[in-house]
N, C-alpha and C positions, 0 to 999 in steps of 0.2 A: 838217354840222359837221366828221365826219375829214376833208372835200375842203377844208375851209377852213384845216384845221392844216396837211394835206400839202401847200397851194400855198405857206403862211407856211414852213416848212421849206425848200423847194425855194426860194424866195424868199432867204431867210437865208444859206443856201447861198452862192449866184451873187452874193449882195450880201458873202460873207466873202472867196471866189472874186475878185470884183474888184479889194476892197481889198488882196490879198493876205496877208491873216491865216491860211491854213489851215496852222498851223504845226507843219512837222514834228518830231519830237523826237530829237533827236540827241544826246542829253545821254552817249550813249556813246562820242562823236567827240572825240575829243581835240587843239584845234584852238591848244592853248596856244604849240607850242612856234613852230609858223607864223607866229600872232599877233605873239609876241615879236620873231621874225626881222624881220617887217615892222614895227613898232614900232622895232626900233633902227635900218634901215636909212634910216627915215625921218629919224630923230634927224641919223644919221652924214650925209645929206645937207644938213640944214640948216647941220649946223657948218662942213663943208666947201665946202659949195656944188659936190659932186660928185654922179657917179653910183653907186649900188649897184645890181649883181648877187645877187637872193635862187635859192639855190634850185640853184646852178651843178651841175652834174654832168660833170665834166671824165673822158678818158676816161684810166685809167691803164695805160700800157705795161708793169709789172713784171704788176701781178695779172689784168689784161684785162678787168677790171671798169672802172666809173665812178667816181669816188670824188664822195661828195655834201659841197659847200662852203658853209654857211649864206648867206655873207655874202660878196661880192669888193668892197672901194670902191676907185673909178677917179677921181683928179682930176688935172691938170697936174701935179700935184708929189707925187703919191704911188699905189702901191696896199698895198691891206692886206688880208689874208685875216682875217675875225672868225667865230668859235666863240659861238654864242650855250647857255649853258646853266641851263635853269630850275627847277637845283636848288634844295630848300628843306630845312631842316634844318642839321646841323654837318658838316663837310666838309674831311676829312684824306687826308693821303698816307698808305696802306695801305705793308705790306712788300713786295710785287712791283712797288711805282711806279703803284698804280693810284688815281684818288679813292673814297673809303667816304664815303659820305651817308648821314646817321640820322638818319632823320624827326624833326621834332617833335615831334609827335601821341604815333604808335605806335610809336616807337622802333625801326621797320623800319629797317636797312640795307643800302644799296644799293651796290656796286660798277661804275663807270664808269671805261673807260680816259682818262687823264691829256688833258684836252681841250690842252693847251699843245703836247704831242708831237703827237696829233691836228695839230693845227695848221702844225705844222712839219714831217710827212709833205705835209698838202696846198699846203703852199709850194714844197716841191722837184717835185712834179707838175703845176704849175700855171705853173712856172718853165719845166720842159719842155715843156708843151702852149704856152704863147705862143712858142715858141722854134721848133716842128714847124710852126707858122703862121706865121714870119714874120716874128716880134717878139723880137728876142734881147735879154734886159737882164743886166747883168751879176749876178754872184750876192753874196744881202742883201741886193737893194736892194725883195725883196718882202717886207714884215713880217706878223706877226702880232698879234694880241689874239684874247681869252677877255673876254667879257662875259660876269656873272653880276649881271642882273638885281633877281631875285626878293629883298627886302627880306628876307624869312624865311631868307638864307643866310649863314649863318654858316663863315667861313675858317680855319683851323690858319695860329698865326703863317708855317709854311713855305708856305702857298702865298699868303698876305699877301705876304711879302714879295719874290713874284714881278714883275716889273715888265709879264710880258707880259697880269696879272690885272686886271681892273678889277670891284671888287664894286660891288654896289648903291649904297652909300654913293657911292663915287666916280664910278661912273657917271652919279650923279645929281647930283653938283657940276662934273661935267667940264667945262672951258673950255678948251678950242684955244689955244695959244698962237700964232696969226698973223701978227705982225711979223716981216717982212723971209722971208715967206714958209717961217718955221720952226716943226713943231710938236713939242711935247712929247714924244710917244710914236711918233711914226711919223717917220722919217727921208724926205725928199724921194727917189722914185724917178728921179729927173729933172735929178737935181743937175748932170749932167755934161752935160745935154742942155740949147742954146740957141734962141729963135728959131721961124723956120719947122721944123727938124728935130725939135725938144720937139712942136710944132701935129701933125707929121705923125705922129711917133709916138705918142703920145697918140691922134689920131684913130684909127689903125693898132689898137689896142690895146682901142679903145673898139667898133671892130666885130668884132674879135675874140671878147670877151667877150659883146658881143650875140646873135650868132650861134652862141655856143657851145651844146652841150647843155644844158638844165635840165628842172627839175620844172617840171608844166602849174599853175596857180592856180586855184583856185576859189573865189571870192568871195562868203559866204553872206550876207544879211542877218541884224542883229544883231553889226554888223561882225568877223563870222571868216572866217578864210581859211584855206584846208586846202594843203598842196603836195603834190602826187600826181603819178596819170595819167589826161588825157582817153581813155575806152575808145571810148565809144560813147551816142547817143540811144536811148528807146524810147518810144515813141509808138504814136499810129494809123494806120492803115494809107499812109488819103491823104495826110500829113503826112511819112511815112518818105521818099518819092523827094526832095523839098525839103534834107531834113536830111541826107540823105547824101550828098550834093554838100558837105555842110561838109570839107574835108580840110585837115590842118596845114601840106600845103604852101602851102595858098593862104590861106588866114584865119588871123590871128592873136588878133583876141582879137573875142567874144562876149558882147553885153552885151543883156540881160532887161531887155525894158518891160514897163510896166503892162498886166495885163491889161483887153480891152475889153469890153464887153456889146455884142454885134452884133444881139440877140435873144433870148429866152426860150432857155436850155441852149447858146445859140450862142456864145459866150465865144473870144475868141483872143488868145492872146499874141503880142506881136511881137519877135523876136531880131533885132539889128542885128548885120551880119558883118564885121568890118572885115578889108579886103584886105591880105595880108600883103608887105610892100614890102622885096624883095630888091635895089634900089637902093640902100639905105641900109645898113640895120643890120635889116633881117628883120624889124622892128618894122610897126604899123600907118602905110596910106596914107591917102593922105584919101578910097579909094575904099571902099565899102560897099554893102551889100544886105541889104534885110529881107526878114524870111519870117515868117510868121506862122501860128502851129499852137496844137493845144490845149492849155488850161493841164495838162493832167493828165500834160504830157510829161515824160519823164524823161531825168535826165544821168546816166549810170553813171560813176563816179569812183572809183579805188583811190587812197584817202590814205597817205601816204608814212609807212611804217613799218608799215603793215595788211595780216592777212593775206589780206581778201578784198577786193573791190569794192563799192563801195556805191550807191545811186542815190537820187536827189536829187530832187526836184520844182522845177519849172523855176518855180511860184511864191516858190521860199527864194532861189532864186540873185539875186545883181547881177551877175556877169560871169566869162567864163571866159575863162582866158591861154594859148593854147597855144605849147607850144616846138616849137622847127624839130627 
C-alpha cells in the first residue's frame, strides 16, 4: 500500500512538473512598478505607432553613474522621456520641492523627489548621450511626461495643474491629437527635419537607443515582469557546460518551453536562444539554438531596486531579455 501512495506522489509530482504548476511564491517580489512601465509603453505605442525603450540606463558624465529612464518613445515626429509613478494615496508639493504621498489606508507618508525635475535631469543627459553618438538634435525638442497611473492617486491643485502631469483620470481618456501630424503634449522632434534626412535620422537614433545600455527582463508567468540583472544559471552538473556558452554578447533573448516527460524522473526543459544580431539594432536574429536541461534549473536575477539576487525556477519563467 505505502509503494502505491509513493508511486501516486512521485506520479503527481512529474505530472505538476510537466504542466508547469510547481509554483513558486514570490509574493515578496514586487513586480508593480515593471508591470506598469510595460503596460504604458505598450499603450504609448499603440497611440503612436512608435517604438518604446523600457528600462534605458544611459551613462551619465557629471555623476559616472547610469541614470535609469523608465520609458524613451521614438517615432518620426517625436521623442519623449516618461516617468512612470505608482503612487497611491494624496500627493502634495512638500516645502523643499519634493512629492509627500499619504497613503490611503495607513496614513503613512511618504516623500519622493519631484518626478518632473527627475525627468528634466534625464532629458538633458539623454540629449548629451544621443549627441556623444552621433545624433545631435537641437535643445527642447526632447520632452517630458510624468504618468501617474494608479486610480487610487490623488493630486494637490499645484501639481494638477502641471501640463507635464498626466493622472489616472487623464491618462485614461487620453487621445493623441494626429491631424496634420500634430500632438497635444509632445511637440514634433522632427519639425525642422525633411525627407530622406528625417528617415535617416530617425533610423540613426532608433539604433542608438536600441543599442544603448538597459535593464535585463524577465518575464514570469502570471504576466509579471521584473527589470533587473541576468547574473547567472544554476543547475546540474551536465546541464552547466551547455548553459554557459549563453553569453550577452551573443544571445539576446531566451525563451522557456514546456517541459517534456522523456521518461519516469527524466523530464527536460527546452530554452530557445535567439542569436543576438549586431547588423541591426542588437536586437534578436532569426538564428537560434535549443538546449535542453532539467526542469529544476535555476535563473539567478537581481530585480532592480533589490538588495540581493534572487533565483527563479526555469518552470515560472516565459523569457529572458538580455541587454548588450
Amino acid at each position: 500500500m505505502w509503494v502505491e501512495i509513493l508511486c501516486c506522489l512521485v506520479f503527481y509530482k512529474l505530472f505538476r512538473l510537466y504542466l508547469g504548476d510547481d509554483v513558486d511564491d514570490f509574493a515578496d517580489i514586487n513586480s508593480s512598478h515593471s508591470d506598469l512601465c510595460f503596460a504604458v509603453a505598450s499603450r504609448l505605442e499603440k497611440l503612436y505607432g512608435g517604438k518604446c525603450f523600457v528600462g534605458l540606463r544611459i551613462p551619465d558624465p557629471d555623476s559616472g553613474n547610469r541614470q535609469h529612464i523608465d520609458i524613451v518613445l521614438l517615432t518620426k515626429k517625436e521623442i519623449l522621456v516618461v516617468a512612470v509613478r505608482n503612487f497611491s494615496g494624496y500627493v502634495q508639493v512638500n516645502n523643499d520641492g519634493n512629492w509627500s504621498c499619504t497613503g490611503d489606508k495607513k496614513h503613512k507618508t511618504e516623500t519622493h523627489p519631484d518626478p518632473v525635475l527627475e525627468v528634466s535631469a534625464q532629458i538633458t543627459i539623454l540629449q548629451s548621450y544621443l549627441e556623444q553618438r552621433g545624433a545631435s538634435l537641437p535643445k527642447g525638442l526632447i520632452n517630458g511626461q510624468v504618468i501617474l497611473p494608479n486610480p487610487y492617486c490623488i493630486v494637490s491643485p499645484s501639481i494638477m495643474l502641471q501640463t507635464e502631469v498626466l493622472t489616472h483620470d487623464k491618462w485614461r481618456d487620453f487621445k493623441p491629437d494626429l491631424k496634420d501630424g500634430n500632438f497635444n503634449w509632445v511637440k514634433s522632434a522632427f519639425s525642422g527635419v525633411k525627407g530622406e534626412n528625417q528617415d535617416a535620422l530617425h533610423q540613426n537614433i532608433h539604433f542608438i537607443l536600441s543599442s544603448s545600455p538597459m535593464w535585463d527582463r524577465l518575464e514570469l508567468k502570471g504576466n509579471r515582469n521584473l527589470l533587473g540583472e541576468f547574473i547567472e544559471f544554476k543547475g546540474h552538473h551536465g546541464d552547466m557546460a551547455a548553459l554557459q556558452s549563453i553569453k550577452r554578447s551573443k544571445v539576446s533573448r531566451i525563451v522557456v518551453q514546456k517541459a517534456s516527460l522523456l521518461g519516469l524522473g527524466n523530464s527536460r526543459t527546452q530554452i530557445v536562444c535567439s542569436a543576438r544580431d549586431y547588423r541591426s539594432d542588437g536586437s534578436s536574429s532569426s538564428e537560434s539554438k535549443e538546449i535542453a536541461v532539467k526542469p529544476n534549473t535555476e535563473v539567478v536575477f537581481e530585480p532592480l531596486n533589490s538588495k540581493k539576487p534572487r533565483k527563479f525556477k526555469l518552470s515560472r519563467i516565459v523569457s529572458i531579455s538580455l541587454s548588450t
